[in-house]
N, C-alpha and C positions, 0 to 999 in steps of 0.2 A: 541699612539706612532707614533714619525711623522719619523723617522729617521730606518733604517733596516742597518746592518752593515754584512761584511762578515767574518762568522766565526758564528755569532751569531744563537743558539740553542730554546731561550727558546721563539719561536716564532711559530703561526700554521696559515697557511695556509687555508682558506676558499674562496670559491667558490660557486657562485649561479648560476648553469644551466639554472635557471626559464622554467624546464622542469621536470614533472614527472619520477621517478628511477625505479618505482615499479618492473621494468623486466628485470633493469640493470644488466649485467654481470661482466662487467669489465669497473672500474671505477679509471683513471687514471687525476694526475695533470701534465700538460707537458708540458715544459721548454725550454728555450735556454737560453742557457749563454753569455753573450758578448765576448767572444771567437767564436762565432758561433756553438758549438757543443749544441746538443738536446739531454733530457732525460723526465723520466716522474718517479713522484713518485707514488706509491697507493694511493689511496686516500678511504677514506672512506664515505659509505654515511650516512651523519648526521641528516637529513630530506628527505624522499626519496617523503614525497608528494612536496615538493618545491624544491627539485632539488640540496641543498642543501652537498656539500660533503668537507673534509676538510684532513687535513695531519699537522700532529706536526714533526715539523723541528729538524734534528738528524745530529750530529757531521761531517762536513764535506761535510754538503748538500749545501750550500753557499758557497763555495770555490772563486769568484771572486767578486772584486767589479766592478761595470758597470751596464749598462742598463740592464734587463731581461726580457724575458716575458715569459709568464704564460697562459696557459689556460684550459679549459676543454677538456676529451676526454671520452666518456662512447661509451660502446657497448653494445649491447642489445640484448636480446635472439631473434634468428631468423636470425644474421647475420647481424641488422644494427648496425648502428653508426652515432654517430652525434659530431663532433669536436664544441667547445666554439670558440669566438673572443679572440685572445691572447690582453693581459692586460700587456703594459711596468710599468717597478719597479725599481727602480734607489737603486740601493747596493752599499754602501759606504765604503770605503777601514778602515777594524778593526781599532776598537781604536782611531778613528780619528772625 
């Protein structure tokens, strides 16, 4: 699929840390929207030897079209963290 439109659900989210999870605690996908507001969804880890964590896209989680970006955030027992390079996504205004 070369085209992401906004509105659209039946799409998931994958991410590669290309970092070990084994100790992760909280393991989030976090966002900005072309409005400029920030969020993060859960994410889940789906390979935790490669880093590997992912998120299926739910009613309303696409709300604009425009650029986006995307990245990693895990925290890890002990207190660290370590944020991903966010990744732009270009969202295409529904139906269009």
């Amino acid at each position: 699929m070369n085209k992401i439109y906004a509105g659209q659900t039946s799409l998931s989210l994958r991410v590669n840390t290309a970092c070990p999870l084994n100790d992760a605690e909280l393991c989030e996908i976090r966002y900005r929207k072309p409005d400029g507001s920030e969020g993060a969804f859960d994410a889940v880890i789906l390979d935790p030897m490669t880093g590997l964590l992912g998120y299926d896209l739910a009613t309303g989680d696409l709300d604009q079209p425009g650029w986006w970006s995307f990245w990693s955030w895990v925290q890890f027992t002990g207190g660290r963290w370590a944020p991903g390079d966010p990744k732009k996504v270009y969202i295409r205004q529904e139906g269009r």
